[in-house]
C-alpha positions as a Markdown table, in Angstrom:
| # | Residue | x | y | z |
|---|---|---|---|---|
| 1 | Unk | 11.0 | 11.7 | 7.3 |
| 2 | Unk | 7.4 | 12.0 | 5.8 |
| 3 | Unk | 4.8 | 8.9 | 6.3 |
| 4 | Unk | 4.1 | 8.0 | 2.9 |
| 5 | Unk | 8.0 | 7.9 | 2.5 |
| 6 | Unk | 8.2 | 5.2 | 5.5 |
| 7 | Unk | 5.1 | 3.5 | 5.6 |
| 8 | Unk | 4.9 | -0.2 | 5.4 |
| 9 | Unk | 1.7 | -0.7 | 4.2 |
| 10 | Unk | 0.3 | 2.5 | 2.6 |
| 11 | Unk | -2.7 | 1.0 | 1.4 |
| 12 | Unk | -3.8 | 0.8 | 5.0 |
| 13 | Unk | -2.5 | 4.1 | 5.8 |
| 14 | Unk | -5.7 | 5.8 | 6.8 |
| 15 | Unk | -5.7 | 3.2 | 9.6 |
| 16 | Unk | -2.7 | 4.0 | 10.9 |
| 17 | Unk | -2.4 | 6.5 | 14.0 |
| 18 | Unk | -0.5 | 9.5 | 12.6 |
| 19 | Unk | -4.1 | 9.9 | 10.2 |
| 20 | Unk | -6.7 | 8.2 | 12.8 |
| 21 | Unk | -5.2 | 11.4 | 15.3 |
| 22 | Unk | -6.7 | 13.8 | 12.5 |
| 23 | Unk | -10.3 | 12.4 | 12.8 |
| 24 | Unk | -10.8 | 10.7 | 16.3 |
| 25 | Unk | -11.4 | 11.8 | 19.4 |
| 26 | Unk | -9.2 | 11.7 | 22.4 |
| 27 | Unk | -11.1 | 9.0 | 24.3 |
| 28 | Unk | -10.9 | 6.9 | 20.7 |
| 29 | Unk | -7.4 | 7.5 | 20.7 |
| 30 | Unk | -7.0 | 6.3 | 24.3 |
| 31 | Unk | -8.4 | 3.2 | 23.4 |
| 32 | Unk | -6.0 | 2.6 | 20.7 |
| 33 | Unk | -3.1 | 2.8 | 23.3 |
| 34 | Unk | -4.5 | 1.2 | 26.8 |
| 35 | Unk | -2.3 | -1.7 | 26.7 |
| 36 | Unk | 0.4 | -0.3 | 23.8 |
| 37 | Unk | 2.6 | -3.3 | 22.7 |
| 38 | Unk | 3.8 | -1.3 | 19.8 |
| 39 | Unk | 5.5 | 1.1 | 19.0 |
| 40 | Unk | 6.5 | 3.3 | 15.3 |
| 41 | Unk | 9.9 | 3.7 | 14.5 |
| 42 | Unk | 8.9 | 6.6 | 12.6 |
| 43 | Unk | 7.3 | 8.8 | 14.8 |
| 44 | Unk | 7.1 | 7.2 | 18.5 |
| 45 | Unk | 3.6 | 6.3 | 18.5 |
| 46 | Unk | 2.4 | 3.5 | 20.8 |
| 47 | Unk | -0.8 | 1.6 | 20.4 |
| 48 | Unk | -1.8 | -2.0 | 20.8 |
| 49 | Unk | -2.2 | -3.1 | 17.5 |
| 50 | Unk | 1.3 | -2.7 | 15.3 |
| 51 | Unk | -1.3 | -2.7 | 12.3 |
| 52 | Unk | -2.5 | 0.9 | 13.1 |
| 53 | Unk | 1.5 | 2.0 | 12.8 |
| 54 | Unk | 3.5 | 2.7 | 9.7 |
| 55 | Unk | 6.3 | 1.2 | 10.9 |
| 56 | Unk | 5.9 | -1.4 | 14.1 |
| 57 | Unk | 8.1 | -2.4 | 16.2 |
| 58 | Unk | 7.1 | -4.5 | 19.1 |
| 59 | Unk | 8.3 | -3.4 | 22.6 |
| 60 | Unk | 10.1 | -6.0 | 24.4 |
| 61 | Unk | 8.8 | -6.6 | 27.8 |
């Protein structure tokens, strides 16, 4: 499965987390996921925002 093949919104791509790991820092990254309450379907990622995934799914709590 490749992103541009599963992303939702690939004109916002270069928001998403699978690029933003490529250019930020660990401690930026951290940020993203303090309080994840989604998570990608396509590769596991878990932020806050389901507008920096591909493919958001929010996790039931």
């Amino acid at each position: 499965m490749t992103e541009e093949k599963t992303c939702n919104h690939p004109e916002e791509h270069e928001q998403h987390l699978c690029q933003l790991k490529k250019r930020l820092s660990r401690s930026e990254l951290n940020d993203l996921r303090k309080n994840p309450k989604y998570v990608c379907t396509g590769c596991g990622g878990r932020v806050d925002r389901g507008g920096n995934l591909c493919l958001p799914k929010r996790i039931k709590t």
